[in-house]
C-alpha positions as CSV (number, residue, x, y, z in Angstrom):
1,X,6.2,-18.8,-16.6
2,X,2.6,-19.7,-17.0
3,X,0.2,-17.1,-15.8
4,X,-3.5,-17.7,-14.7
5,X,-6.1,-15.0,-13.9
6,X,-9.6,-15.2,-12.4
7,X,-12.3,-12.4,-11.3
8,X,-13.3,-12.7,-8.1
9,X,-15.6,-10.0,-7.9
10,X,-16.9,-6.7,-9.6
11,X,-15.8,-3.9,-7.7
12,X,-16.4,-0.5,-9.4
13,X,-12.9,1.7,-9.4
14,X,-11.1,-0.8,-7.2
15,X,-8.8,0.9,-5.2
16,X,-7.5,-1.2,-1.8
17,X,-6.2,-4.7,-1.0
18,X,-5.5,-5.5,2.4
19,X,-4.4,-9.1,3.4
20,X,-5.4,-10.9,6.7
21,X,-3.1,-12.8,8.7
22,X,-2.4,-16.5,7.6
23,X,0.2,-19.2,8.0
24,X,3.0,-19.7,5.2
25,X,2.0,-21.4,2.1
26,X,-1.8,-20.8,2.8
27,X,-3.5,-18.5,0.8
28,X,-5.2,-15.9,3.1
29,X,-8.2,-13.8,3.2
30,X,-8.1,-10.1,1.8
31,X,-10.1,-7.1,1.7
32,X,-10.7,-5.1,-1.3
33,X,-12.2,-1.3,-1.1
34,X,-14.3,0.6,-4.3
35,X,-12.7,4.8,-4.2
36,X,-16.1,5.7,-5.9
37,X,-19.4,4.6,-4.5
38,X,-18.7,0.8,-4.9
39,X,-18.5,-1.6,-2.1
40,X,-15.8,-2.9,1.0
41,X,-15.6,-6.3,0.3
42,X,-14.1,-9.0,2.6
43,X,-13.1,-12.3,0.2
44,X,-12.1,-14.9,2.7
45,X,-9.9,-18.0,1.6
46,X,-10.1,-20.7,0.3
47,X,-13.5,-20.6,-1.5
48,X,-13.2,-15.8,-1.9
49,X,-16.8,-15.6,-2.2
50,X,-17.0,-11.8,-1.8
51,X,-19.1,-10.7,1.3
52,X,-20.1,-6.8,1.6
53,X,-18.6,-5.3,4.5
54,X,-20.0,-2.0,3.5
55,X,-22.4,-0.2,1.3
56,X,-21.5,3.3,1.9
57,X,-20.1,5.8,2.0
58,X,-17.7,5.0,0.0
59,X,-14.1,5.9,-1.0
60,X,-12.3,3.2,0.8
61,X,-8.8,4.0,-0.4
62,X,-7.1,2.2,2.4
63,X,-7.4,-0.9,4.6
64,X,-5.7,-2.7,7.7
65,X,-6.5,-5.7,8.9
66,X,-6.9,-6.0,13.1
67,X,-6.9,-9.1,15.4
68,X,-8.0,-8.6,18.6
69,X,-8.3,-11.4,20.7
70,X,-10.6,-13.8,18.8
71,X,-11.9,-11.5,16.8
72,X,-11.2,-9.7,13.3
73,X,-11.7,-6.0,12.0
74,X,-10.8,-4.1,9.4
75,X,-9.6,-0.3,9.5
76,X,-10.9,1.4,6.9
77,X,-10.7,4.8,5.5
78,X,-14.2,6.8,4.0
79,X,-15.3,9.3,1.6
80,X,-12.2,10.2,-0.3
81,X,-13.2,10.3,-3.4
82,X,-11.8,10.9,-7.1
83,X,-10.4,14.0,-7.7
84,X,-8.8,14.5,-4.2
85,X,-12.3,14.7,-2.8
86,X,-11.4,13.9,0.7
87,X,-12.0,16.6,2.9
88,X,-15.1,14.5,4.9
89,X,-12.8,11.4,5.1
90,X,-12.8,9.7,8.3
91,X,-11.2,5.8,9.5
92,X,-13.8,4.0,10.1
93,X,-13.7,-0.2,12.2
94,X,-15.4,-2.6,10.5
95,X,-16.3,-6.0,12.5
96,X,-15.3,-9.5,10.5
97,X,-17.6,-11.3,12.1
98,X,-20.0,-13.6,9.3
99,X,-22.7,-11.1,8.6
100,X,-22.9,-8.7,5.6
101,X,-23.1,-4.8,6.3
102,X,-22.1,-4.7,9.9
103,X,-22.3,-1.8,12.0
104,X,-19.1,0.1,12.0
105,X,-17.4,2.3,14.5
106,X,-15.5,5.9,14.0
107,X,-11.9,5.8,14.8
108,X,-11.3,9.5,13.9
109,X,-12.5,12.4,10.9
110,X,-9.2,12.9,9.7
111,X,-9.6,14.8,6.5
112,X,-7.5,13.6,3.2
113,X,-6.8,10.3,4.6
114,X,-4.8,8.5,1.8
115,X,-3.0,5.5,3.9
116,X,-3.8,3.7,7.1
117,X,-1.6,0.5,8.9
118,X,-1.7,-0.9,11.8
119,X,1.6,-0.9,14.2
120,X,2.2,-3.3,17.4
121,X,4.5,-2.4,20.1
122,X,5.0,-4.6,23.1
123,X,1.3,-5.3,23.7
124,X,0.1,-1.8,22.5
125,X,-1.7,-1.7,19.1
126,X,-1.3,1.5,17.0
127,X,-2.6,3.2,14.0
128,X,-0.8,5.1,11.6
129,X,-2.3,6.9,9.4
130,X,-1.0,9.6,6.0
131,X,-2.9,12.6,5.1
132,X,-2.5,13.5,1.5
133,X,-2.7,17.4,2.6
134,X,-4.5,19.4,5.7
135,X,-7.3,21.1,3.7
136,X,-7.4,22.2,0.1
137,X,-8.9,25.9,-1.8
138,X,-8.7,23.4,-4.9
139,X,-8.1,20.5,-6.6
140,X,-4.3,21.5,-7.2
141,X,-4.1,23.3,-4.1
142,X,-0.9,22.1,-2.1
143,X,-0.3,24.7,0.4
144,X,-1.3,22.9,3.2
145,X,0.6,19.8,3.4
146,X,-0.5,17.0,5.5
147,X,1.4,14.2,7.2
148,X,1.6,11.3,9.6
149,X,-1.0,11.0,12.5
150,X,-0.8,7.8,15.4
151,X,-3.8,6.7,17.1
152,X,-3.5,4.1,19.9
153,X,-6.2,1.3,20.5
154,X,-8.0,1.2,23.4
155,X,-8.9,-1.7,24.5
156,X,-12.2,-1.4,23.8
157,X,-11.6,-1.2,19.7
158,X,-14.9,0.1,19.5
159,X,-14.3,3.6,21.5
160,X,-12.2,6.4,20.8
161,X,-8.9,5.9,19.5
162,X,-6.7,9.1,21.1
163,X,-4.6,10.4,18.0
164,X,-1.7,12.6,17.4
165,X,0.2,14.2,14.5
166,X,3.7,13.1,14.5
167,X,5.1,13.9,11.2
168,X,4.1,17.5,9.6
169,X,5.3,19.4,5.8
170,X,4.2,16.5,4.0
171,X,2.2,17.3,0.6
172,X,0.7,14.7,-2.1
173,X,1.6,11.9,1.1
174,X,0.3,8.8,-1.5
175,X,2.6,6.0,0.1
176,X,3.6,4.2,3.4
177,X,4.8,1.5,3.1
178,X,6.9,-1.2,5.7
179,X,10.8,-1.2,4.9
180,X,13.7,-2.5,6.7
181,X,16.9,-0.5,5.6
182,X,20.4,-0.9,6.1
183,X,22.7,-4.0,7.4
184,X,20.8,-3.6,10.1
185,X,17.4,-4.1,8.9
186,X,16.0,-1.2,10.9
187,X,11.9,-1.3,10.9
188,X,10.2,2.0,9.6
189,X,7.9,3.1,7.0
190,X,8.6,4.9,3.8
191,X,6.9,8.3,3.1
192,X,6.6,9.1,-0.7
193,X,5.3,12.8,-1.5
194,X,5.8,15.8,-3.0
195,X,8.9,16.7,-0.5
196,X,10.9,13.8,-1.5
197,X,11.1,10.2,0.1
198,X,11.9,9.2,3.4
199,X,12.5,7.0,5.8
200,X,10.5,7.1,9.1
201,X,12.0,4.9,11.6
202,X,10.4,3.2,14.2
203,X,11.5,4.7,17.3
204,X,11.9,2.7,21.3
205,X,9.1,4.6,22.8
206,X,5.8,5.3,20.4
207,X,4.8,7.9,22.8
208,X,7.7,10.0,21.8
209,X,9.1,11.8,19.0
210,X,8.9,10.4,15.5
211,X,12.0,11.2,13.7
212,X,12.6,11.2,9.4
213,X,14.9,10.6,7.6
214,X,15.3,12.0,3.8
215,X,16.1,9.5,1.2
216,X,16.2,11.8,-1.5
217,X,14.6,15.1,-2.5
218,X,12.8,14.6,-5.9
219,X,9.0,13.6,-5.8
220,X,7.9,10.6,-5.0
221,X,4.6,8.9,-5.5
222,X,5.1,4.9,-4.3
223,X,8.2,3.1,-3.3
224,X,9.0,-0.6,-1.8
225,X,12.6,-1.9,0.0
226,X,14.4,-5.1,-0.9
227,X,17.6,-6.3,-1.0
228,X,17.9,-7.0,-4.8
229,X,21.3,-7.5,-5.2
230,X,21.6,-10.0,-1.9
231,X,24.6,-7.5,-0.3
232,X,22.8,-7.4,2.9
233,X,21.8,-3.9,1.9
234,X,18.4,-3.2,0.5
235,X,17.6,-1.2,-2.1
236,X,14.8,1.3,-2.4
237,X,12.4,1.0,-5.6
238,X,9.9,3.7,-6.3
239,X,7.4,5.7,-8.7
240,X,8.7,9.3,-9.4
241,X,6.7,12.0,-9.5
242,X,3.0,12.2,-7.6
243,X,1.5,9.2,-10.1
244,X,4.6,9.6,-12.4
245,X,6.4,8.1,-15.3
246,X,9.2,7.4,-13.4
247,X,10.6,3.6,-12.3
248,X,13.4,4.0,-9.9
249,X,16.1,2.2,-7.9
250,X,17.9,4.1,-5.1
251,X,21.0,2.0,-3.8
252,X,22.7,3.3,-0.8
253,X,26.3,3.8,-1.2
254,X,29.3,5.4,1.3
255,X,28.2,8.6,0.0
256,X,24.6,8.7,0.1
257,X,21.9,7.5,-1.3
258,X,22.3,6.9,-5.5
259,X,19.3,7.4,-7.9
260,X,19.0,5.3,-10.8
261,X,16.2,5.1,-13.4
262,X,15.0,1.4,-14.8
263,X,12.5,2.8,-16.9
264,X,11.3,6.0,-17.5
265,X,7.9,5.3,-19.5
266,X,5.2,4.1,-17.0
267,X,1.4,6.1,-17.5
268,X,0.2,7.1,-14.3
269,X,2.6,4.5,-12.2
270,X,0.4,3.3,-9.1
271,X,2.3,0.1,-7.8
272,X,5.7,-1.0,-6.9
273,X,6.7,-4.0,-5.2
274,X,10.2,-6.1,-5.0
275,X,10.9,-9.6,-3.4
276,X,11.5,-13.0,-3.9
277,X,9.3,-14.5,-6.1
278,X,9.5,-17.9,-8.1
279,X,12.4,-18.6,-6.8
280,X,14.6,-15.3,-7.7
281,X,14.6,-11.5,-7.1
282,X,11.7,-9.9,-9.3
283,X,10.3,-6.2,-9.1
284,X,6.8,-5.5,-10.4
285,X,5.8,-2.2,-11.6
286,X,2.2,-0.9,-13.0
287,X,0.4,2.0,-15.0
288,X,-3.2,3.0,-14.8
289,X,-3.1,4.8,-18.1
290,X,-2.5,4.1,-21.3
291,X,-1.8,0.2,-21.7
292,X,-2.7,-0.3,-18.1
293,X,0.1,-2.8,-17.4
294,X,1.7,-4.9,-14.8
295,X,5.1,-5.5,-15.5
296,X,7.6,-8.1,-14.0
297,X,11.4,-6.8,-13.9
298,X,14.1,-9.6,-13.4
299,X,17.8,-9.4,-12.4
300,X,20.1,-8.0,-15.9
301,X,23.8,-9.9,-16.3
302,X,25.1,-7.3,-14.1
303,X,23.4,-7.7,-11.0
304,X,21.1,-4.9,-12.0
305,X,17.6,-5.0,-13.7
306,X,16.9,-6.6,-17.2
307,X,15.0,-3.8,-18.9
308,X,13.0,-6.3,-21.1
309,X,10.6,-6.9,-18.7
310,X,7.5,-9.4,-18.9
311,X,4.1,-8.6,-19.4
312,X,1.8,-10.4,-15.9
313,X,-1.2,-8.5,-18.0
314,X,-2.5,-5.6,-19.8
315,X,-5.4,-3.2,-19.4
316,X,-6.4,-3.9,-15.7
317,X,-4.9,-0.7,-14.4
318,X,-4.2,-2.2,-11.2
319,X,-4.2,0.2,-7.8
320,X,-3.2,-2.1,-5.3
321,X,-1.8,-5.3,-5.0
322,X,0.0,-8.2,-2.7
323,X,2.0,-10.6,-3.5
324,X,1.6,-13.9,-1.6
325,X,4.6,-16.2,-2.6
326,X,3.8,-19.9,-2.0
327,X,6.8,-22.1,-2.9
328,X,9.8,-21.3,-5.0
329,X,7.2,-22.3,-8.2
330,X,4.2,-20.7,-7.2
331,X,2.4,-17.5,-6.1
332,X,-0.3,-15.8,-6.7
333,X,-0.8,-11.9,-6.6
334,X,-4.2,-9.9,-5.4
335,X,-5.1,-7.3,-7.9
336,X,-7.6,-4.4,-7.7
337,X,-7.7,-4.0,-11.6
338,X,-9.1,-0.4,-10.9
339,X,-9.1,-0.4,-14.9
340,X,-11.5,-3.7,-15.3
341,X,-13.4,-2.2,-12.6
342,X,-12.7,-6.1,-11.0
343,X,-10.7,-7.9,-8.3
344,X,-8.8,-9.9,-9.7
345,X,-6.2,-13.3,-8.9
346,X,-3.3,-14.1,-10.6
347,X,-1.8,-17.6,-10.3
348,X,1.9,-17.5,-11.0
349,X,3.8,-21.0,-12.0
350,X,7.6,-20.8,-13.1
């Protein structure tokens, strides 16, 4: 496999990578988002010369990309900062409309924001968003948990979005992430925390109850669904505990849900992602400490994972990424290398 990097931008601790809608085999327009007091930047394709979407405040953990009607936005969140510092965070919308620093609107304060997507139901758009915790005496303070919160769109994007908890008892909620479980392929989100990991499925009416469903009970910082082993089953893959060590594979079975560790030496684990890429199943795993690695996992002789995994880079400390597959011999990855301090592209050919 050759591997090809290139910075696109400085981007003191990068944190967020959002992608924008675009047809297969195109490479689309993303958003990137400092945590400290760095930049939102909006790098459109094909040229990704970085425009500033905003200056301040900062803390930009978390983006979604919205269409609405001819128009494009980003949801952002604000002001949480390192060390938990999000007790002032709020969602801000951000027009994507050609001109640098635009005025922005509040969606909602919603202290501890951590994760925000965008949900459409019949012709309704929705926001989720995770709260980290409810409020905090400290920086290890987890006595409040947080949880999941749904605002709808009105259909003036720019006035108030009317929100609603829907999930509660959730602390350190760090991911949320699209899955499709089962034979079925039933649409939800996984919830990673300090509770365990679950499965929140989308339910027929958004305007009721949210239901969860526990995956396992151990604590759970990331995680990402696909069906590794083609069954028709997917499998769950996830970072274990809050920023852990831990690389996992859960694989459900007639008695449950079964736990099973790839690797057990990651340094501050901060991404997971499994699909198809270059042509076969592949799992990509990275650390923000230490050697700061990306790793790429492939299938082992028994329909498992190959421990000896290959090295897509070293040092970056990446915090976010997609993965944008363009043929069965190419793809290229968005990186906030939150290590570099840079946002990066990496051009994969097998």
């Amino acid at each position: 496999m050759k591997i090809t990097s290139r910075t696109l931008a400085r981007l003191e601790r990068g944190y967020s990578i959002a992608l924008l809608p675009a047809p297969v085999g195109q490479l689309p327009g993303f958003l990137a988002g400092s945590e400290g007091e760095d930049r939102l930047l909006f790098l459109d394709a094909p040229e990704f010369t970085p425009k500033v979407i905003s200056k301040s405040p900062g803390g930009y953990i978390s983006t979604s990309a919205l269409l609405h009607g001819e128009r494009r936005w980003v949801v952002a969140t604000t002001l949480f900062k390192p060390g938990f510092d999000g007790a002032r965070a709020s969602i801000r919308l951000y027009p994507l409309n050609g001109v640098e620093c635009p005025d922005s609107t509040l969606v909602t304060e919603l202290p501890y924001t951590h994760r925000v997507t965008l949900h459409k139901y019949q012709d309704r758009q929705f926001l989720l968003a995770s709260t980290l915790c409810k409020a905090k005496a400290g920086k290890e303070d987890w006595t409040q948990p947080g949880g999941i919160h749904l605002a709808e769109m009105p259909p003036d994007p720019t006035q108030v979005w009317p929100i609603r908890q829907i999930v509660y008892g959730l602390n350190k909620n760090h991911g949320m992430d699209y899955a499709e479980l089962g034979r079925s392929r039933r649409p939800g989100y996984l919830l990673s925390c300090m509770e365990g990991l679950f499965f929140m499925p989308l339910p027929a009416n958004p305007d009721g109850d949210w239901p969860v469903e526990k995956i396992c009970g151990d604590e759970n910082s990331d995680a990402f669904a696909f069906d590794w082993d083609n069954d028709g089953v997917p499998e769950i893959f996830g970072i274990s505990p809050f920023h852990g060590h831990v690389l996992t594979m859960h694989r459900e079975t007639s008695k449950g849900w079964e736990r099973r560790i790839i690797h057990d030496d990651l340094s501050f684990g901060h991404v997971v992602w499994a699909g198809r890429l270059l042509g076969g199943p592949a799992l990509l795993a990275g650390s923000r400490r230490d050697r700061r690695e990306l790793r790429l996992y492939r299938p082992g002789t028994d329909g498992g994972i190959d421990p000896n995994y290959q090295l897509i880079a070293e040092g970056i400390g990446p915090s976010q990424l997609h993965v944008v597959p363009l043929s069965d011999r190419r793809a290229v990855l968005y990186v906030a290398a939150h290590g570099l301090d840079e946002v990066r592209i990496y051009e994969l050919e097998a």
